[in-house]
Biopython code that builds the backbone (N, CA, C, O; Angstrom):
import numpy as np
from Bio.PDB.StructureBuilder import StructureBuilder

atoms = [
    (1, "UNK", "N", (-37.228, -54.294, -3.233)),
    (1, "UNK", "CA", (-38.482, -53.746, -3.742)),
    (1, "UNK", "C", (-38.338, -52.233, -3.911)),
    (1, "UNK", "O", (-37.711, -51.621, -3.047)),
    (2, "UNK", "N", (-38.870, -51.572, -4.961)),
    (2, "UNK", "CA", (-38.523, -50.430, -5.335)),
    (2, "UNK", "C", (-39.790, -49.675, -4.674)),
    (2, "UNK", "O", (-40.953, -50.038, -4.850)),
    (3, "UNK", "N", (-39.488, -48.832, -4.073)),
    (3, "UNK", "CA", (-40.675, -47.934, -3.811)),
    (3, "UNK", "C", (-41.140, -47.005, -4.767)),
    (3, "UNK", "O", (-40.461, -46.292, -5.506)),
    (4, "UNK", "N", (-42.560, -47.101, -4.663)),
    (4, "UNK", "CA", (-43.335, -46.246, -5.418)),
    (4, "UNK", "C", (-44.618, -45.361, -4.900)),
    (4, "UNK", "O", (-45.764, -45.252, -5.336)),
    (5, "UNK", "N", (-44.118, -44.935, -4.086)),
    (5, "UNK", "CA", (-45.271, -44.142, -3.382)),
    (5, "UNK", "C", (-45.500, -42.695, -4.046)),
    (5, "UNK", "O", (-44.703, -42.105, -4.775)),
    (6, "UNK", "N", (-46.516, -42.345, -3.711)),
    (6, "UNK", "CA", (-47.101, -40.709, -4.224)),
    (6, "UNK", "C", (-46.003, -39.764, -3.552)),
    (6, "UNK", "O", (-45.691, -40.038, -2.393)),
    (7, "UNK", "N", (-45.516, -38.903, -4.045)),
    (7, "UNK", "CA", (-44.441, -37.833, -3.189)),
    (7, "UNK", "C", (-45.128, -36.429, -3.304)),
    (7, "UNK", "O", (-45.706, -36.528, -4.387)),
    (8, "UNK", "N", (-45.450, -34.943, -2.724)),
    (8, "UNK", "CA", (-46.099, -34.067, -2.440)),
    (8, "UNK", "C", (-45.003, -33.264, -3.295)),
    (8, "UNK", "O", (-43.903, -33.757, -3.550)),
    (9, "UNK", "N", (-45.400, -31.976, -3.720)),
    (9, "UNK", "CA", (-44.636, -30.503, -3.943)),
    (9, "UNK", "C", (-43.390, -30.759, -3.719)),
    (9, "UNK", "O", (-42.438, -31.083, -4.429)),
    (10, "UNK", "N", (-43.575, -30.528, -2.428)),
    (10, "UNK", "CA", (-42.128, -30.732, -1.617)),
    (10, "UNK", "C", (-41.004, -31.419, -1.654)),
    (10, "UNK", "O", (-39.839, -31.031, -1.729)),
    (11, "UNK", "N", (-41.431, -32.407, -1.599)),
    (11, "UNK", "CA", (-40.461, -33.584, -1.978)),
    (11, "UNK", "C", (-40.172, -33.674, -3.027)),
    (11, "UNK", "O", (-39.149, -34.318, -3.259)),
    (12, "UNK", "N", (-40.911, -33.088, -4.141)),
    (12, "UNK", "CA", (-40.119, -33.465, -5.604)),
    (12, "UNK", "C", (-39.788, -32.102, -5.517)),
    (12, "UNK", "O", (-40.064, -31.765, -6.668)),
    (13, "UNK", "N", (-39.441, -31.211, -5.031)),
    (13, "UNK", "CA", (-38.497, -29.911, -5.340)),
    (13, "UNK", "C", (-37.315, -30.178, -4.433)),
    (13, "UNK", "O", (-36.262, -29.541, -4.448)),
    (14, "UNK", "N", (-37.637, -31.273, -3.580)),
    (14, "UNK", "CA", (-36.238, -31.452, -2.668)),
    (14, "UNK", "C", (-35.108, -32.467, -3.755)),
    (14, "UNK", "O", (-33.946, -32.410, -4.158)),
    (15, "UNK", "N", (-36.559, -33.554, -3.913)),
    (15, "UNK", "CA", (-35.491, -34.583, -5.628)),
    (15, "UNK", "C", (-35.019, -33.570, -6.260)),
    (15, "UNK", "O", (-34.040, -33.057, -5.718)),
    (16, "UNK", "N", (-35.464, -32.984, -7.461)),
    (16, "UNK", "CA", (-35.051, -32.198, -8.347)),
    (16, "UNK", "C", (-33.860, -30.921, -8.215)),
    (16, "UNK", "O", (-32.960, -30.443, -8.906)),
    (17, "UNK", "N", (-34.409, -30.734, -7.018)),
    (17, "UNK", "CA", (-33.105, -29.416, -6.090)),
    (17, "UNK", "C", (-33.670, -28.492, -6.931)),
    (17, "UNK", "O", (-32.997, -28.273, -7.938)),
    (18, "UNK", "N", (-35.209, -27.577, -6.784)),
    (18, "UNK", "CA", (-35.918, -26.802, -7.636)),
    (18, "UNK", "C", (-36.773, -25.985, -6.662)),
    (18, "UNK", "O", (-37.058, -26.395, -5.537)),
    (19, "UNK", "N", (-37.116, -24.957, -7.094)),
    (19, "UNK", "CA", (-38.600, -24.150, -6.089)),
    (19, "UNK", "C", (-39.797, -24.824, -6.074)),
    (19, "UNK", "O", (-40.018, -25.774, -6.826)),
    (20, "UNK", "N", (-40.278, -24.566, -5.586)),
    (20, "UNK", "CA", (-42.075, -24.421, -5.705)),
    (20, "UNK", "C", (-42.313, -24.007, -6.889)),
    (20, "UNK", "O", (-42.775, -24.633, -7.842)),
    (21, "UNK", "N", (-42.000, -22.981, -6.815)),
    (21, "UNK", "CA", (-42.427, -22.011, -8.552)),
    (21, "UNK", "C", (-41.661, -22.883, -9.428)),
    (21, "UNK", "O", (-42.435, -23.523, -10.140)),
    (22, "UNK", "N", (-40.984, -23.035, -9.552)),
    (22, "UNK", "CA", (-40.554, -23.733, -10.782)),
    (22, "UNK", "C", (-41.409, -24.996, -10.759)),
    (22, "UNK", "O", (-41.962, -25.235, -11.833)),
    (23, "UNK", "N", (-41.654, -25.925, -9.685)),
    (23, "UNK", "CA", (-42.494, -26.960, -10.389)),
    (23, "UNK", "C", (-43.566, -26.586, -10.653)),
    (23, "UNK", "O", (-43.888, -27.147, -11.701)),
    (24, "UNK", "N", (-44.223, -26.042, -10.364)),
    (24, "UNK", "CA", (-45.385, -25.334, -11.096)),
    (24, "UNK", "C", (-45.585, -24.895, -12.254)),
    (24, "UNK", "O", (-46.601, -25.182, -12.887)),
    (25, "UNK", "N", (-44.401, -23.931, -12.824)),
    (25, "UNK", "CA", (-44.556, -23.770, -13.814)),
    (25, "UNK", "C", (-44.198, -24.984, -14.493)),
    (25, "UNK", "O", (-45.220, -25.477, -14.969)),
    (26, "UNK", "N", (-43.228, -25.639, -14.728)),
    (26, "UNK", "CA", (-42.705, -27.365, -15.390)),
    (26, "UNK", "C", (-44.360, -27.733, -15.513)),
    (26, "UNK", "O", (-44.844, -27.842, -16.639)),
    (27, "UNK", "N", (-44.996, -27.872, -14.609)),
    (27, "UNK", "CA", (-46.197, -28.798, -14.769)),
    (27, "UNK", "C", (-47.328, -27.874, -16.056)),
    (27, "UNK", "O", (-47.715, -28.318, -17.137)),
    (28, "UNK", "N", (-47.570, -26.734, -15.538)),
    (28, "UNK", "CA", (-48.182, -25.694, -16.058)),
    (28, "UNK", "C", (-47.569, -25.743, -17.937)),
    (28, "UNK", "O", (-48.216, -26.184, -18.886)),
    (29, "UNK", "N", (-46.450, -25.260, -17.966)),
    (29, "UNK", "CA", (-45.580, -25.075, -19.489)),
    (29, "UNK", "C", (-44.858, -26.227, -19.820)),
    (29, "UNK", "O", (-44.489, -26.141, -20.991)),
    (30, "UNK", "N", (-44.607, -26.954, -19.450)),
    (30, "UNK", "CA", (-43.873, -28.409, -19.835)),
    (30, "UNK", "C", (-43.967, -29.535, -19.900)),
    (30, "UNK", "O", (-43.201, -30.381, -20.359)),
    (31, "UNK", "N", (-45.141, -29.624, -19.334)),
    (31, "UNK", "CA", (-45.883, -30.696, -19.175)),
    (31, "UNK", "C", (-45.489, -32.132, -17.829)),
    (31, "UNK", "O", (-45.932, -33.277, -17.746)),
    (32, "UNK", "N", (-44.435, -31.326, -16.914)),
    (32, "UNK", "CA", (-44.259, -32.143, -15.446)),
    (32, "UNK", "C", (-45.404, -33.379, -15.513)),
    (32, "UNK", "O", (-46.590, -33.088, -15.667)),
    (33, "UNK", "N", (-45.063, -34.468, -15.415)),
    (33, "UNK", "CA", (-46.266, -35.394, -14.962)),
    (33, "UNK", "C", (-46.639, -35.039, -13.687)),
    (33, "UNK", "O", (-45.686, -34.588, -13.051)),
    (34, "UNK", "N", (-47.834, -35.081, -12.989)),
    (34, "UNK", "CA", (-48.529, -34.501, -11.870)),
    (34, "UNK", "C", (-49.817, -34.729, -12.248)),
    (34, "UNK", "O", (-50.347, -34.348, -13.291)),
    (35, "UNK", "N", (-50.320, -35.385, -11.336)),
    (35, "UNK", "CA", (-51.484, -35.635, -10.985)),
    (35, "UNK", "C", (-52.304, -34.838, -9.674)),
    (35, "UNK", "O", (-51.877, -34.590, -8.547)),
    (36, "UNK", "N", (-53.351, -34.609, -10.152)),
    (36, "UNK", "CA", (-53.923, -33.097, -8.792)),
    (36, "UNK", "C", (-55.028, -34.323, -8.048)),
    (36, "UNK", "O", (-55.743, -35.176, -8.573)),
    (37, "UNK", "N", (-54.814, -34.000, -6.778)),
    (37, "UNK", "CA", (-55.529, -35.552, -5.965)),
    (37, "UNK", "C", (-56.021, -34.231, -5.021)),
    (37, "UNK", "O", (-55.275, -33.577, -4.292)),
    (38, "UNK", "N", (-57.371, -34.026, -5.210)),
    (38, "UNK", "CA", (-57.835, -32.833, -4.615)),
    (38, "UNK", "C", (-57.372, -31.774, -4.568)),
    (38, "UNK", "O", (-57.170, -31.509, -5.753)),
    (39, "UNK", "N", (-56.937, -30.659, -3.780)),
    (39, "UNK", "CA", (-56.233, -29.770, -4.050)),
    (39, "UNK", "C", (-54.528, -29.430, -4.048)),
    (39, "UNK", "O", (-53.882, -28.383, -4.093)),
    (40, "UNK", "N", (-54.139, -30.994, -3.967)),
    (40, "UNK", "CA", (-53.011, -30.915, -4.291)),
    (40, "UNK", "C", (-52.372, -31.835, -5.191)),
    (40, "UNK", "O", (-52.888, -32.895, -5.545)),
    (41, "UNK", "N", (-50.829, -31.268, -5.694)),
    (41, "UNK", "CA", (-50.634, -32.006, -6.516)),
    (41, "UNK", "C", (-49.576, -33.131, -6.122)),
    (41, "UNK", "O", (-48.766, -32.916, -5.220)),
    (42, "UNK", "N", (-49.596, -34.015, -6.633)),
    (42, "UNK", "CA", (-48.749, -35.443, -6.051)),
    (42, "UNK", "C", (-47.578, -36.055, -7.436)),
    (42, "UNK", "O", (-47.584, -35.185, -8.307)),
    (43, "UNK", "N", (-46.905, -36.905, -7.728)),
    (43, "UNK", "CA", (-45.937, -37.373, -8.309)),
    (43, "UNK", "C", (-45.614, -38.353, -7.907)),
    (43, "UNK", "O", (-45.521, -38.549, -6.695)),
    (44, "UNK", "N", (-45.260, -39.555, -9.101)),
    (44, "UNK", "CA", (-44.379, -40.731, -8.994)),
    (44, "UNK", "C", (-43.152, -40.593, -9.627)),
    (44, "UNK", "O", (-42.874, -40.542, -10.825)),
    (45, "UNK", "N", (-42.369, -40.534, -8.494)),
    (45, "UNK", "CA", (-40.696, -40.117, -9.098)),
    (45, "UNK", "C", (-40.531, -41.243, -9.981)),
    (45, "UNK", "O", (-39.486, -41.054, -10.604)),
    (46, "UNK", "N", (-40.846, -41.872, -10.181)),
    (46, "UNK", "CA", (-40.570, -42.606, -11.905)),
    (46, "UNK", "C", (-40.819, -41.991, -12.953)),
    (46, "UNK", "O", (-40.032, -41.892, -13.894)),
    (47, "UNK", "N", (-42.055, -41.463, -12.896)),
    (47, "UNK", "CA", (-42.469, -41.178, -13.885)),
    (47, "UNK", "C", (-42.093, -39.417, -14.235)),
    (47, "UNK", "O", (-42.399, -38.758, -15.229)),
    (48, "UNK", "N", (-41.154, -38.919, -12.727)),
    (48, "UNK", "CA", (-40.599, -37.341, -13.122)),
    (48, "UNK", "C", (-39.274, -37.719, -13.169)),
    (48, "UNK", "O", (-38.418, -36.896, -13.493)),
    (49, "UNK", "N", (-38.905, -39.206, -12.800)),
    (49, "UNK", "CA", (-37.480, -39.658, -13.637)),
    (49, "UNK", "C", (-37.958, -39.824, -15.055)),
    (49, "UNK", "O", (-37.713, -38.693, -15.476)),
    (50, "UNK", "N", (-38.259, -40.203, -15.646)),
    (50, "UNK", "CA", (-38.521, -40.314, -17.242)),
    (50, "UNK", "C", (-39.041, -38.967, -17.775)),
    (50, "UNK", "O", (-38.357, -38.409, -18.633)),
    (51, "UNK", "N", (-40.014, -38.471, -17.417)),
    (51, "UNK", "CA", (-39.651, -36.851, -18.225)),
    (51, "UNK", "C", (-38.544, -36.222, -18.460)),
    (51, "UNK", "O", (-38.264, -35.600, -19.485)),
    (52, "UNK", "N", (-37.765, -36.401, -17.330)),
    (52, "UNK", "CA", (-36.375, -35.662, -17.152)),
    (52, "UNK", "C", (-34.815, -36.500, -18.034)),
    (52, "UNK", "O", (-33.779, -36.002, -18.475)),
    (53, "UNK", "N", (-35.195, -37.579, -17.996)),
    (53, "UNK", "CA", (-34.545, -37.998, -19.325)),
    (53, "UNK", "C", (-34.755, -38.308, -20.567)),
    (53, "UNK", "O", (-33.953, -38.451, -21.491)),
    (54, "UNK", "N", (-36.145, -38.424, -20.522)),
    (54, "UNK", "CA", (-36.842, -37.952, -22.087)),
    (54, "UNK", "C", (-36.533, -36.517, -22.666)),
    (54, "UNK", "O", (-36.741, -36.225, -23.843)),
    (55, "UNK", "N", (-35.802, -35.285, -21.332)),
    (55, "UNK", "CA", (-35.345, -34.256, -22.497)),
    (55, "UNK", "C", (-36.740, -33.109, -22.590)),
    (55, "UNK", "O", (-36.664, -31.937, -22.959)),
    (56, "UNK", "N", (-38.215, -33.978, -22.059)),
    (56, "UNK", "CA", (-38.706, -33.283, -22.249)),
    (56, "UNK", "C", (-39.640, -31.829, -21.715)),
    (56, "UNK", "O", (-40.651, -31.208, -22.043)),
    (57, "UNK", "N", (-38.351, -31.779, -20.493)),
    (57, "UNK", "CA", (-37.897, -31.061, -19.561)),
    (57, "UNK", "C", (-37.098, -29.758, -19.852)),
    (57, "UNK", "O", (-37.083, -28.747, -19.150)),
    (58, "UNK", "N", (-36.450, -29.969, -21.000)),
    (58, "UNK", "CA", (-35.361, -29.337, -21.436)),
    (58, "UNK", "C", (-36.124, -27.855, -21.866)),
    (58, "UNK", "O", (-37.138, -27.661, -22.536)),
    (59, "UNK", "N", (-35.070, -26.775, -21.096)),
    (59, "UNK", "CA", (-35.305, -25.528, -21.634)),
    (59, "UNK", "C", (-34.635, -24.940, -22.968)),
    (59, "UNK", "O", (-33.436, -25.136, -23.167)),
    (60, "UNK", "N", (-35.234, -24.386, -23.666)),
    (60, "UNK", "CA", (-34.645, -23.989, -25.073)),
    (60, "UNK", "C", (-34.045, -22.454, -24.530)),
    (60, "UNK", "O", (-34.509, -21.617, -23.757)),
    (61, "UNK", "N", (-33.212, -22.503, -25.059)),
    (61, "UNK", "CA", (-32.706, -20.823, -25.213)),
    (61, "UNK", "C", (-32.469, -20.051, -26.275)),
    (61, "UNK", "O", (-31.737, -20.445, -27.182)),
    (62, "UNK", "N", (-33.235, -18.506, -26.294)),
    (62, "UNK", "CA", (-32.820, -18.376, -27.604)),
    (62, "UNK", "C", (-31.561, -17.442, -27.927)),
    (62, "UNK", "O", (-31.172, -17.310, -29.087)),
]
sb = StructureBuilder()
sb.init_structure("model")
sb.init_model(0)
sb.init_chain("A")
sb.init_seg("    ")
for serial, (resi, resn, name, xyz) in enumerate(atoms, 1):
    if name == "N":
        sb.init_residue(resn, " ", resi, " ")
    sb.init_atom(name, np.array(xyz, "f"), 0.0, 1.0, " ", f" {name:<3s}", serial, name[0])
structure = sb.get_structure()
């Protein structure tokens, strides 16, 4: 059985190997899936696995 539980800040900057600030901004400018469950924000690593191979994650450089 695959787990699917809600994961905090934290834990998806520990998945990702990222700051605080950076998921923030991802969510803020990139559109991070995140859902705000009162004053914080939560994630289903499925669904920040599929952003992240949808690409649509990807930073442009100019």
């Amino acid at each position: 059985m695959v787990e699917d539980r809600w994961v905090t800040v934290e834990e998806i900057c520990k998945y990702l190997n990222v700051s605080n600030e950076t998921v923030y901004k991802w969510i803020d400018r990139m559109g991070l899936p995140a859902h705000k469950v009162g004053r914080r924000w939560m994630f289903k690593r499925a669904q920040v696995d599929q952003w992240v191979q949808s690409g649509d994650g990807a930073i442009e450089t100019k």
